[in-house]
Backbone as a chain_set.jsonl record, in Angstrom:
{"seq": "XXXXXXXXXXXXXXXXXXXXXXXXXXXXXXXXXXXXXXXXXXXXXXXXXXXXXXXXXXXXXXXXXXXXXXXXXXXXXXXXXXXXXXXXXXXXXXXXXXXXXXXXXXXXXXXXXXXXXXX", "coords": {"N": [[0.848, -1.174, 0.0], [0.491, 2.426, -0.599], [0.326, 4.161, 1.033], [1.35, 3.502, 2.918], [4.136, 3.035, 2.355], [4.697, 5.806, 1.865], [4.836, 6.659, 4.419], [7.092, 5.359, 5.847], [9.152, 6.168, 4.464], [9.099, 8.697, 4.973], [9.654, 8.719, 7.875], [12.378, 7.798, 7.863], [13.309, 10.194, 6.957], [12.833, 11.938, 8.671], [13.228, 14.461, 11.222], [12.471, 15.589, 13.821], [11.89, 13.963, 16.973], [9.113, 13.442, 18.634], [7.401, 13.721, 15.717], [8.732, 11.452, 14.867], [8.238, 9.589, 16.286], [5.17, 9.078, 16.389], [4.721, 8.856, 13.457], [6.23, 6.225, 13.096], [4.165, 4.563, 14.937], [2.123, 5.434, 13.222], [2.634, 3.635, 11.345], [2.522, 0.929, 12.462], [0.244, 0.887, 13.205], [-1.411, 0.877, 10.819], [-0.47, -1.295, 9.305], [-2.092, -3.181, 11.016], [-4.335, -2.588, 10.08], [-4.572, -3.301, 8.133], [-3.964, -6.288, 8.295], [-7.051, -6.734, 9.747], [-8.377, -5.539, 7.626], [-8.108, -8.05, 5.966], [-9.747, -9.532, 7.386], [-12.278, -8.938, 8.006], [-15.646, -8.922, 7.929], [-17.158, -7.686, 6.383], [-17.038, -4.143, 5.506], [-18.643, -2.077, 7.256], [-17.805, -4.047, 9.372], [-14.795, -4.185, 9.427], [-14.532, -0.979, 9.734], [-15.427, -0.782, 12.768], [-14.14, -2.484, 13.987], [-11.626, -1.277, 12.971], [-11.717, 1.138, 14.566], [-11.076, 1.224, 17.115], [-8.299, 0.438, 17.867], [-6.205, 1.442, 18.96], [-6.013, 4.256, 18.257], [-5.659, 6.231, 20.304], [-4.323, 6.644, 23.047], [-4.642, 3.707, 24.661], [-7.792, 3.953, 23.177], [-8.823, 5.929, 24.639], [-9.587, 8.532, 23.712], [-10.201, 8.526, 21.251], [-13.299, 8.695, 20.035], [-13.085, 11.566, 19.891], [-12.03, 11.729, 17.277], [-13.015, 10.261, 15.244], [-15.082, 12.008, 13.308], [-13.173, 12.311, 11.437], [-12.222, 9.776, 10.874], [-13.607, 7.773, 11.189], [-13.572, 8.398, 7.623], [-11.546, 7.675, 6.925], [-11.142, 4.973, 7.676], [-12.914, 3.623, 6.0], [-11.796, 4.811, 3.054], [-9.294, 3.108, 3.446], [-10.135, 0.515, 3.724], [-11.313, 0.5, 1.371], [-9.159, 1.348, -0.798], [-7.941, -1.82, -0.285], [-9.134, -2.983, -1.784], [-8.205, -1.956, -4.227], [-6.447, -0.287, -7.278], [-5.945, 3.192, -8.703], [-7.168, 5.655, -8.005], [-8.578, 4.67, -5.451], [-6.513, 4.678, -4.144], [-5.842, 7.498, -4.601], [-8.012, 8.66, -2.706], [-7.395, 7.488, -0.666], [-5.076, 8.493, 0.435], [-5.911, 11.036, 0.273], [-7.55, 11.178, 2.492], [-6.22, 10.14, 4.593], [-4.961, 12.631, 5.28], [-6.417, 14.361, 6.262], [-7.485, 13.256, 7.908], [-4.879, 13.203, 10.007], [-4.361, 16.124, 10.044], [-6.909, 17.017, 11.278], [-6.209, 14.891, 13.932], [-4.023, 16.094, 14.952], [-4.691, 19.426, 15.231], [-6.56, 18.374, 16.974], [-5.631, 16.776, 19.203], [-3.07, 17.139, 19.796], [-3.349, 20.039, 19.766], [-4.2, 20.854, 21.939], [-1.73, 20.995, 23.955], [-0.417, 22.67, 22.937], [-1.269, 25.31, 24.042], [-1.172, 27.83, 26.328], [-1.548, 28.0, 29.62], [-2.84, 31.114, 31.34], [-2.002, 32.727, 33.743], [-4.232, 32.722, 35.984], [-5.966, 31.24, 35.018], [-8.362, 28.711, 34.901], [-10.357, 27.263, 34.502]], "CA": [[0.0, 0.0, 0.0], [1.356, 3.324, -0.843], [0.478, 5.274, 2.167], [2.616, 3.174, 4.153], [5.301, 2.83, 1.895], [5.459, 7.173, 2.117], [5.22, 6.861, 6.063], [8.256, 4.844, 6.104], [10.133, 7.151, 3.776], [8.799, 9.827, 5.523], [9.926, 8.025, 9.184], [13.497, 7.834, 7.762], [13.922, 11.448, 6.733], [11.915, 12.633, 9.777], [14.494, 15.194, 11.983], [11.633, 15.471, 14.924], [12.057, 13.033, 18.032], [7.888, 13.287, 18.531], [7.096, 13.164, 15.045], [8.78, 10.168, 14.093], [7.602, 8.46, 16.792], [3.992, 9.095, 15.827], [4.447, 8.431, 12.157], [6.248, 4.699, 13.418], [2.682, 4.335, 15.418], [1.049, 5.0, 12.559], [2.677, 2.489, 10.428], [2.354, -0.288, 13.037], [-1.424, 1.2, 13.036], [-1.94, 0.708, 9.311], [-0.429, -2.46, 8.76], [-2.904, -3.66, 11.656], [-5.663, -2.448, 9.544], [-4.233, -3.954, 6.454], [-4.537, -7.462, 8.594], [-8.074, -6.429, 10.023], [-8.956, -5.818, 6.116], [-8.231, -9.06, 5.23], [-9.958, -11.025, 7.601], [-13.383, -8.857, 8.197], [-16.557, -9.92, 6.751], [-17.896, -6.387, 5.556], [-16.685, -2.798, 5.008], [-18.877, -1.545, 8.705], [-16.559, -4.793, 10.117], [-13.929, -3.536, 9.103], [-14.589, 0.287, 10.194], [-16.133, -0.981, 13.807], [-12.872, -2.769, 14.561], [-10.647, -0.418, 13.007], [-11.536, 2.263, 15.607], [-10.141, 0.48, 18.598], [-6.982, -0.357, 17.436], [-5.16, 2.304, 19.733], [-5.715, 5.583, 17.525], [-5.417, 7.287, 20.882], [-4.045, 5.447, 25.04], [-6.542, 2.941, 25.518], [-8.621, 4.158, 22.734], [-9.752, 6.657, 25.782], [-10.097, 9.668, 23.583], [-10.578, 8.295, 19.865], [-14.731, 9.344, 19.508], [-12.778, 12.667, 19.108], [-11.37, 11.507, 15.98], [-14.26, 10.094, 14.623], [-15.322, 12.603, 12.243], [-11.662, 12.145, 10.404], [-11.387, 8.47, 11.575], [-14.623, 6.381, 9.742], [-13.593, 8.247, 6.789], [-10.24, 7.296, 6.841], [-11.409, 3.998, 7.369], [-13.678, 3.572, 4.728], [-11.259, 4.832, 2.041], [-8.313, 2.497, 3.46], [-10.892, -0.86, 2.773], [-11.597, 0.501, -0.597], [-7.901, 1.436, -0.814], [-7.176, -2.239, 0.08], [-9.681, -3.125, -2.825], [-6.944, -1.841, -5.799], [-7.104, 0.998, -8.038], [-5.229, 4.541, -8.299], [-8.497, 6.204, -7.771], [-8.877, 4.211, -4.296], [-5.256, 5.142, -3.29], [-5.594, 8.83, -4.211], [-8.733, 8.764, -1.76], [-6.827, 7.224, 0.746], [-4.08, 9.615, 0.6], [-6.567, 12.734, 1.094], [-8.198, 10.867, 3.862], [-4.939, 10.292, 5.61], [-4.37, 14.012, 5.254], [-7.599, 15.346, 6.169], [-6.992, 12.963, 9.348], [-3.587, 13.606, 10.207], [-4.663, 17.42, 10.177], [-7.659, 16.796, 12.283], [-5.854, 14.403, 14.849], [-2.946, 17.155, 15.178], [-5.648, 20.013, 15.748], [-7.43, 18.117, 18.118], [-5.347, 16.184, 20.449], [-2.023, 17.601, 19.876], [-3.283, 21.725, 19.626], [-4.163, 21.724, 23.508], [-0.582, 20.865, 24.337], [0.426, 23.834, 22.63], [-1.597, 26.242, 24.795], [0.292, 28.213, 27.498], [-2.384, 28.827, 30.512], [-2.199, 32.27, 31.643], [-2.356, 33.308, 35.292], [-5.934, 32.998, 36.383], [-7.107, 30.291, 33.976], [-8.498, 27.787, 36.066], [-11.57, 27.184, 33.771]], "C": [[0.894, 1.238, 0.0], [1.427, 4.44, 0.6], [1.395, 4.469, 2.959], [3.768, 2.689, 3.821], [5.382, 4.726, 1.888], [5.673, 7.34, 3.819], [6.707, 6.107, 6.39], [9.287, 5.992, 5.366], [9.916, 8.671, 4.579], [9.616, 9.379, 7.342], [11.52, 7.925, 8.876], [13.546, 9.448, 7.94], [13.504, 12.25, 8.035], [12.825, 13.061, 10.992], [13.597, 15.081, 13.685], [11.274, 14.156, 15.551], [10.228, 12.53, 17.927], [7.668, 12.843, 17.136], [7.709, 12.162, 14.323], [8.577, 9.083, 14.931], [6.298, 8.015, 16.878], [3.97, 8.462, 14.147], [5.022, 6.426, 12.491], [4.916, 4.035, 13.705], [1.686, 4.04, 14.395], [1.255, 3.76, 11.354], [2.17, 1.367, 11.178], [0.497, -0.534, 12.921], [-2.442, 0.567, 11.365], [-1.61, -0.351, 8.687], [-1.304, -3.027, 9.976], [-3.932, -3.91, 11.184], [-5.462, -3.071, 8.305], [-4.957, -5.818, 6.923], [-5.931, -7.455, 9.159], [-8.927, -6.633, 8.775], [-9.714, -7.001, 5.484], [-9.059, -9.932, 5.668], [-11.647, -10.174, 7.891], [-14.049, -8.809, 7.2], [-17.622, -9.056, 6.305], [-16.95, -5.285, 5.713], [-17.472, -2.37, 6.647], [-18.054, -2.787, 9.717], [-15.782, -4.443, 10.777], [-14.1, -1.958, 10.301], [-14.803, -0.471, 12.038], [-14.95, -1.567, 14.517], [-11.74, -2.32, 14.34], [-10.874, 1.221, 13.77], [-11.362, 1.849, 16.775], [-9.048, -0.425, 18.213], [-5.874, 0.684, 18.458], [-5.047, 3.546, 19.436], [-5.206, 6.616, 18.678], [-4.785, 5.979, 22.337], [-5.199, 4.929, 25.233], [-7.416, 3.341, 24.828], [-9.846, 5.244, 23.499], [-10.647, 7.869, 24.607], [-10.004, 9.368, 21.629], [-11.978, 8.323, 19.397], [-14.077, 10.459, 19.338], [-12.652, 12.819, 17.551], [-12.205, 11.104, 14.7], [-14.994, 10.399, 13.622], [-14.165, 12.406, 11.044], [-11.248, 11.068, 10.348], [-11.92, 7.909, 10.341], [-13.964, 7.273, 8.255], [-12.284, 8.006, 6.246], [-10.437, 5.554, 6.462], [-11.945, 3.183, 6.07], [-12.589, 3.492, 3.534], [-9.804, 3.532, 1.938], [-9.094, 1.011, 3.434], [-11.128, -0.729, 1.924], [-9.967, 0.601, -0.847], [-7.322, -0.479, -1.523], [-8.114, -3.604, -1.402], [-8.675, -3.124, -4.587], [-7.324, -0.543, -6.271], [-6.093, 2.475, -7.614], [-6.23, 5.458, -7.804], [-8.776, 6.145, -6.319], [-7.566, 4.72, -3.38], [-5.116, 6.61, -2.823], [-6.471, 9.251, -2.846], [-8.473, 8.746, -0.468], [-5.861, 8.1, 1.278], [-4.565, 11.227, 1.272], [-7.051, 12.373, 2.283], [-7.095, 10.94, 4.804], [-4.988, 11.796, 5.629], [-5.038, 14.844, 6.054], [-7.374, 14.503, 8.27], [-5.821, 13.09, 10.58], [-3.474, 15.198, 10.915], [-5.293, 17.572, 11.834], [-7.297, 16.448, 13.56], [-4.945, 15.459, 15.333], [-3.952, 18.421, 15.906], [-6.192, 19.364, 17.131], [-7.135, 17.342, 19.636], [-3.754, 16.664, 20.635], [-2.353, 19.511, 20.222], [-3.46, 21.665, 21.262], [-3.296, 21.249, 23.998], [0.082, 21.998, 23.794], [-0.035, 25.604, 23.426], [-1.596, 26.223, 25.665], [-1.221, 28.512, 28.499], [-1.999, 29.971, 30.923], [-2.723, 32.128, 33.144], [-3.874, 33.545, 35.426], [-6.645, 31.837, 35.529], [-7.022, 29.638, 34.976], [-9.869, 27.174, 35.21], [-11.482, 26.408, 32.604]], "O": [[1.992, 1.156, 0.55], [2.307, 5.21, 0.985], [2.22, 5.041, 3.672], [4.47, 2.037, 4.594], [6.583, 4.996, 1.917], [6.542, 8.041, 4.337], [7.333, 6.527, 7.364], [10.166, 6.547, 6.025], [10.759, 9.568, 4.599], [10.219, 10.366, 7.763], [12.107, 7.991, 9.956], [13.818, 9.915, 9.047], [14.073, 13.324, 8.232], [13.199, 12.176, 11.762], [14.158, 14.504, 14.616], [10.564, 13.328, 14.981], [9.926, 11.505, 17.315], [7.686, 11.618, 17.017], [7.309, 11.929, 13.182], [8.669, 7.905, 14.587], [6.034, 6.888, 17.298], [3.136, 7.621, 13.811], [4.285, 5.501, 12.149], [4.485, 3.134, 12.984], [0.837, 3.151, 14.341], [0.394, 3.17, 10.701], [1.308, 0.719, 10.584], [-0.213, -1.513, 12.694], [-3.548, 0.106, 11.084], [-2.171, -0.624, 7.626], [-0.969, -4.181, 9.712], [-4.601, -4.916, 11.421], [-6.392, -3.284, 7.527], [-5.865, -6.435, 6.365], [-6.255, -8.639, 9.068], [-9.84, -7.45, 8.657], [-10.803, -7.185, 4.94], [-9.364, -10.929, 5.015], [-12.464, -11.085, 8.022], [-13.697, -8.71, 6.025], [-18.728, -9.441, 5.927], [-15.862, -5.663, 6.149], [-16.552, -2.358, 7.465], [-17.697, -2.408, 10.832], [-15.677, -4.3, 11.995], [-13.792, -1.997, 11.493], [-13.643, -0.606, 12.43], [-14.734, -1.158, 15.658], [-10.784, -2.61, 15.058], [-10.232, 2.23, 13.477], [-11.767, 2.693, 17.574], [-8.958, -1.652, 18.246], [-4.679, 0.389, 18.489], [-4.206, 4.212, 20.041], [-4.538, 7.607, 18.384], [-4.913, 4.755, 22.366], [-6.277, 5.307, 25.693], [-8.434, 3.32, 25.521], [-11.04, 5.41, 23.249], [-11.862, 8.066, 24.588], [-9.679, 10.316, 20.914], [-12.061, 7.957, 18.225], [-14.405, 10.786, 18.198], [-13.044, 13.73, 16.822], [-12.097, 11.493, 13.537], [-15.578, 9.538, 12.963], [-14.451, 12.377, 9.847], [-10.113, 10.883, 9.908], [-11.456, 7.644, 9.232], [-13.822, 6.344, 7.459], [-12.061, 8.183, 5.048], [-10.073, 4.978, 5.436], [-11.386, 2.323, 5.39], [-12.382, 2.401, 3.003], [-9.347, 3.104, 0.879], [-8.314, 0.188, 2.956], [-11.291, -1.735, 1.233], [-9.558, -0.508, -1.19], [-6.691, -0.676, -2.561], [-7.706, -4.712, -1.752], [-8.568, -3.887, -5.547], [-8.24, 0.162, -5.846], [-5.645, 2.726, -6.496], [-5.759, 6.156, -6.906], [-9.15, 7.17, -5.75], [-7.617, 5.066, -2.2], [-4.713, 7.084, -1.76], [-5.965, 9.978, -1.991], [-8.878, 9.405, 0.489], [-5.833, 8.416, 2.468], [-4.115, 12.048, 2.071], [-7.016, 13.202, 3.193], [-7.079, 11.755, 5.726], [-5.171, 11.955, 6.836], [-4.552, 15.866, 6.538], [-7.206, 15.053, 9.358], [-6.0, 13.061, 11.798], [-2.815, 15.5, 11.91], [-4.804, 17.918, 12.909], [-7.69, 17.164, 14.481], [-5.266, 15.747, 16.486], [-3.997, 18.403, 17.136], [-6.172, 19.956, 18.21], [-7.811, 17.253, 20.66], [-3.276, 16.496, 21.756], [-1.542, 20.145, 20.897], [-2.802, 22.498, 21.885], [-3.77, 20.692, 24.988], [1.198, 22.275, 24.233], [0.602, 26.656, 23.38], [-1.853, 25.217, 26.326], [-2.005, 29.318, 27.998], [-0.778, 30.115, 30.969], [-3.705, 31.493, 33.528], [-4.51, 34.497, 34.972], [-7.867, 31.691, 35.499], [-6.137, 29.674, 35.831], [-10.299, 26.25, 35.902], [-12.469, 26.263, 31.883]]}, "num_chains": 1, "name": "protein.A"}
């Protein structure tokens, strides 16, 4: 599959301690779902057991993701279907998720409380 033949190339060149230990994650993540693929016995299967695979510790806080997740999912069982068409899909989905997950569980690690927040 091509997305996880650029996460590896991307996981070599990758200068950032954090992000290449997230992009490793997500390979181990995506060849999980590659074997998940193969062995479930629909497309909502599939999706229903590829959102508890670890996307987040303990899957505690992965309904966040949710909106960027199933359609990730989705495109990576059609993906796993064939086709350049199915790959490019998968590629924007990764992207659109990648984004999302960064925004949403990484952005409130980047904000500084000020004196008085408590709220």
């Amino acid at each position: 599959m091509r997305l996880i033949e650029q996460l590896e190339a991307a996981h070599a060149a990758e200068q950032s301690v954090f992000r290449a230990q997230l992009i490793k994650e997500d390979i181990a993540r995506l060849r999980t779902l590659a074997e998940l693929a193969a062995k479930a016995s629909s497309p909502e299967d599939f999706v229903r057991q590829g959102l508890l695979i670890g996307w987040t510790l303990g899957d505690a806080r992965t309904f966040e993701l949710r909106p960027a997740l199933v359609p990730l999912l989705m495109a990576f069982h059609a993906a796993g279907l064939g086709g350049e068409e199915a790959e490019a899909r998968l590629a924007s989905a990764w992207q659109a998720f990648d984004s999302f997950r960064m925004e949403r569980l990484v952005g409130c690690l980047s904000r500084v409380p000020r004196p008085g927040d408590r709220n």
